[in-house]
C-alpha positions as MATLAB code, in Angstrom:
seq = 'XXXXXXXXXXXXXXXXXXXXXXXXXXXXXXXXXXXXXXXXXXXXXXXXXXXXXXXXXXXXXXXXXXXXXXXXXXXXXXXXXXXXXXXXXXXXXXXXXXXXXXXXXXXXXXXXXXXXXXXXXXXXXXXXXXXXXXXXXXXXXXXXXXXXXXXXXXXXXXXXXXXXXXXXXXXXXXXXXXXXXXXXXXXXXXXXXXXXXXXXXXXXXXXXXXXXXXXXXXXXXXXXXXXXXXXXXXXX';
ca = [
     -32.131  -26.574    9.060;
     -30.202  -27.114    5.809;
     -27.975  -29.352    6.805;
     -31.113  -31.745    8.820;
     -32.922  -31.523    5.416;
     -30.175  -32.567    3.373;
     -29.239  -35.503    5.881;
     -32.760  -36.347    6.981;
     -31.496  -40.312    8.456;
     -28.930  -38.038   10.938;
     -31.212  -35.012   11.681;
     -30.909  -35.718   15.434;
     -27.284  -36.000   15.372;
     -27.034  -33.173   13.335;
     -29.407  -30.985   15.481;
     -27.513  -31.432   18.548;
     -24.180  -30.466   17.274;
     -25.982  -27.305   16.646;
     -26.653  -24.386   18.673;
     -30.268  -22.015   17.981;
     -30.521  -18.549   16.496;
     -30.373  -16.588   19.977;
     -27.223  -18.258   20.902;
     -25.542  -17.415   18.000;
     -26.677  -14.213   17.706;
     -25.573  -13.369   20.917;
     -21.810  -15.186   20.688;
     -21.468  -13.056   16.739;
     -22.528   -9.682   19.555;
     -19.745  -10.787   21.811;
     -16.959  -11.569   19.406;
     -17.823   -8.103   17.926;
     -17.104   -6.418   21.226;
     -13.872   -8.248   22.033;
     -12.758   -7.469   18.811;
     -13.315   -3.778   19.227;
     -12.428   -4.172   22.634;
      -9.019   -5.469   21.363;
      -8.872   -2.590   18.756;
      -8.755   -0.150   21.195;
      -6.636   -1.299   22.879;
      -4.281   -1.737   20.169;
      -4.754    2.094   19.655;
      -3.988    2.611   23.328;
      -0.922    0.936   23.189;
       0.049    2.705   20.530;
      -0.120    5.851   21.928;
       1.176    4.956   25.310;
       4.249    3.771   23.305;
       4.957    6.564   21.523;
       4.321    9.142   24.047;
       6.867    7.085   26.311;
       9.393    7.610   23.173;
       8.456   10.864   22.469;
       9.358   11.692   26.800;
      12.623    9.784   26.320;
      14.193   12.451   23.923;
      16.225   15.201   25.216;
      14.203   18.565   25.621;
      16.014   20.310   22.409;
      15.021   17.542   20.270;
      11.368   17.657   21.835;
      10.779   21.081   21.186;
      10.479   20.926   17.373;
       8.673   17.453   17.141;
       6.177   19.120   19.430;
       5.698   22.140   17.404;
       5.362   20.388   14.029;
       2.824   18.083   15.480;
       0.777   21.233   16.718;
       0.830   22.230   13.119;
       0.004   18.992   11.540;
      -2.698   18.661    9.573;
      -2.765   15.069    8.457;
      -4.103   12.104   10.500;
      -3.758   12.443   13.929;
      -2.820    9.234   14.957;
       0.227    7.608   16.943;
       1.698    6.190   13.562;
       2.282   10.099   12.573;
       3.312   11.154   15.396;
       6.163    8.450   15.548;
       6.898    9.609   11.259;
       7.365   13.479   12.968;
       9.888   11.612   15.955;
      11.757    9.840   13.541;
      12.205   12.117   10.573;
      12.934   15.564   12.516;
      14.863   13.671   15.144;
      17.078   12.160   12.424;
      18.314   15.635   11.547;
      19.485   16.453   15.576;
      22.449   15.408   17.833;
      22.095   15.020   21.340;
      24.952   13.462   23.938;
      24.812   11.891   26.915;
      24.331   14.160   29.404;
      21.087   14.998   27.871;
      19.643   12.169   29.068;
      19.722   12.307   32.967;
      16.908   10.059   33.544;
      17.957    7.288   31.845;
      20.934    5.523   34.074;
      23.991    3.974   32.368;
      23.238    0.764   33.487;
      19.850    1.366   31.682;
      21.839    2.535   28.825;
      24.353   -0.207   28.354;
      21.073   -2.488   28.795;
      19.377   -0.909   26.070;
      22.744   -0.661   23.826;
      22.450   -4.207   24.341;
      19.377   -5.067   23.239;
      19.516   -3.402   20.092;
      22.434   -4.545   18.910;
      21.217   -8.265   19.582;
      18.329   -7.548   17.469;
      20.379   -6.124   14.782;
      22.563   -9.221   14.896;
      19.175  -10.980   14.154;
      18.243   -8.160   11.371;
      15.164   -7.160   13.348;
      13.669   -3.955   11.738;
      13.678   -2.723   15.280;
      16.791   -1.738   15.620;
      17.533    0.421   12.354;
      20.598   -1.140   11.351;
      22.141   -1.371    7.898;
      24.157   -4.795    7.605;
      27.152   -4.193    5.128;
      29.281   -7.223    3.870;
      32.478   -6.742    2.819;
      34.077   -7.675   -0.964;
      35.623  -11.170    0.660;
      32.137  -11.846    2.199;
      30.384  -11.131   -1.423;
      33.112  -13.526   -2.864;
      32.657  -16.285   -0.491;
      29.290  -15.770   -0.901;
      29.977  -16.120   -4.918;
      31.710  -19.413   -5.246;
      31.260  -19.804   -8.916;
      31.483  -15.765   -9.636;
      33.791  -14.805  -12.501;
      34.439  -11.360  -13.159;
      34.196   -9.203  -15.979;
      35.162   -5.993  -17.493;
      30.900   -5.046  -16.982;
      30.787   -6.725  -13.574;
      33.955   -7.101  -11.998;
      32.625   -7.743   -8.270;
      29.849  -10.345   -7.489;
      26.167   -8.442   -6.990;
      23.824   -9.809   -3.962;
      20.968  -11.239   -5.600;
      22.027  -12.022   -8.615;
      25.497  -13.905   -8.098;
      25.403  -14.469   -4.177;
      24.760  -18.275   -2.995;
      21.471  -18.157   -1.252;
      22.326  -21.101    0.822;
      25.791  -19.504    1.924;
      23.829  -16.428    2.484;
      21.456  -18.281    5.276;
      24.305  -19.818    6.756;
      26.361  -16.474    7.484;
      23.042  -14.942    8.597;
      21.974  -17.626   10.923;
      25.769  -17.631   12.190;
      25.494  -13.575   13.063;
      21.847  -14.463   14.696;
      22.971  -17.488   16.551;
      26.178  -15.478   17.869;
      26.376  -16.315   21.907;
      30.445  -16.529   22.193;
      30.600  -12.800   23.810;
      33.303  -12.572   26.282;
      36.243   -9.284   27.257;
      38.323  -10.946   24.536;
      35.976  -10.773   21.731;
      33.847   -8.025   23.420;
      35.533   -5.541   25.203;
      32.586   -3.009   25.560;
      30.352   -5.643   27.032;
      27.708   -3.976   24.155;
      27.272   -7.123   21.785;
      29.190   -5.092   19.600;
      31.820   -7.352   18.074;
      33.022  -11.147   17.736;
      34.096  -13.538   15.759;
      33.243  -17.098   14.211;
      33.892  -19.990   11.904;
      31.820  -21.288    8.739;
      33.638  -24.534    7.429;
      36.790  -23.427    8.446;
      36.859  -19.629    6.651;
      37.198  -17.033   10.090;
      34.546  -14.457   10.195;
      34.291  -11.215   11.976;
      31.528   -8.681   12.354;
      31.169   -4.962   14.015;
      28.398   -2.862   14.821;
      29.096    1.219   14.717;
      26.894    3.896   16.158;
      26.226    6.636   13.328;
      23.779    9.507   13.374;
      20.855    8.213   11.007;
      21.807   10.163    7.681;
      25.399   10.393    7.898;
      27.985    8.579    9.016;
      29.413   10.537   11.726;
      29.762    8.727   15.073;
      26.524    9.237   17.528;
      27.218    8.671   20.424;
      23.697    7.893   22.457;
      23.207    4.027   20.909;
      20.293    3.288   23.304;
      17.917    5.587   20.899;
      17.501    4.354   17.573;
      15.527    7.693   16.967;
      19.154    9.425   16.881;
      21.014    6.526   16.014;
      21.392    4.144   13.336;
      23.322    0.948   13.730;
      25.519   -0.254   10.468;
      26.797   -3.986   11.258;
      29.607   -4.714    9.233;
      30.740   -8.621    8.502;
      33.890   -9.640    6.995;
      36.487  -11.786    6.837;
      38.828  -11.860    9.586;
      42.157  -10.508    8.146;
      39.685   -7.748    6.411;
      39.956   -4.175    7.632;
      36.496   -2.675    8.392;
      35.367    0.165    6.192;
];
């Protein structure tokens, strides 16, 4: 009605682009419900999702998730439940043979996986990237050092531009092959940014030390560090 009164000479036009009370009424009723519809289910896939990660942990590691989250007393949502996985599993160790239901062909898949996404620093995949000191120098054309800072520091002395060009090189990574990847795992390789030979490695560590782990395809007992460096450089 506003909009006729204010535009009395298209009042007609304006009238028919409009729809009446009822009808809107009834579409603001249904886009409530599909978005509560759509909430809940959100909250069911949550659950589903974490329950299916929560299965896919060996029984010893299992045991004292489940009998913290019988004690919890906080909100009792999937989100905590996934904060009890991740922090008591982070303190266990578990091989392979405790995982009989999941295949090695299912394991080298999911090995695989998550090392793609840490090559494309996806959150996903708990990895820590470290670059070595010839990285942070190429990285630092113009860096001079000094007796206060003698080696160049990331955000502060790093090339951003370089920076996005070594990162969309690890990301863009395809050239996987028994020479450059023996494991078949996505694990290692090398490349070339005007004419400077880079290399980069991913290692398996237990999530708060760095001893080896040695069941990659769960990043609840396993975090991934991907280290970059030049090619003549020895990993740490």
């Amino acid at each position: 009605m506003a909009q006729r009164a204010a535009l009395p000479l298209f009042a007609e036009a304006t009238a028919a682009t409009q729809i009446g009370a009822d009808e809107e009424m009834q579409r603001r009723i249904a886009n409530t419900e599909r978005h509560r519809q759509d909430r809940r289910n959100q909250i069911a896939k949550g659950w589903r999702d974490v329950r299916a990660r929560f299965y896919a942990l060996p029984a010893h590691v299992r045991a004292p998730i489940a009998a913290k989250w019988a004690r919890w007393t906080g909100p009792a949502n999937s989100s905590m439940l996934l904060y009890i996985i991740q922090t008591i599993a982070a303190d266990l160790t578990a091989e392979p043979g405790d995982f009989p239901q999941i295949s090695a062909e299912q394991r080298h898949a999911e090995t695989k996986r998550l090392n793609d996404l840490a090559l494309l620093a996806n959150p996903w995949a708990r990895c820590d990237r470290v670059l070595s000191p010839g990285v942070m120098l190429w990285l630092s054309p113009f860096f001079e050092p000094t007796e206060d800072v003698p080696a160049p520091r990331m955000y502060l002395d790093t090339n951003l531009g370089l920076h996005g060009r070594l990162h969309d090189a690890v990301a863009q990574y395809a050239d996987f092959g028994h020479n450059t990847d023996p494991t078949g795992e996505h694990r290692t390789g090398s490349f070339q940014i005007d004419a400077t030979a880079f290399r980069f490695a991913i290692s398996y560590q237990r999530p708060k030390t760095a001893e080896p782990s040695r069941v990659p395809w769960s990043t609840d007992l396993t975090r991934r560090v991907l280290w970059i460096g030049l090619a003549d450089e020895q990993e740490l």
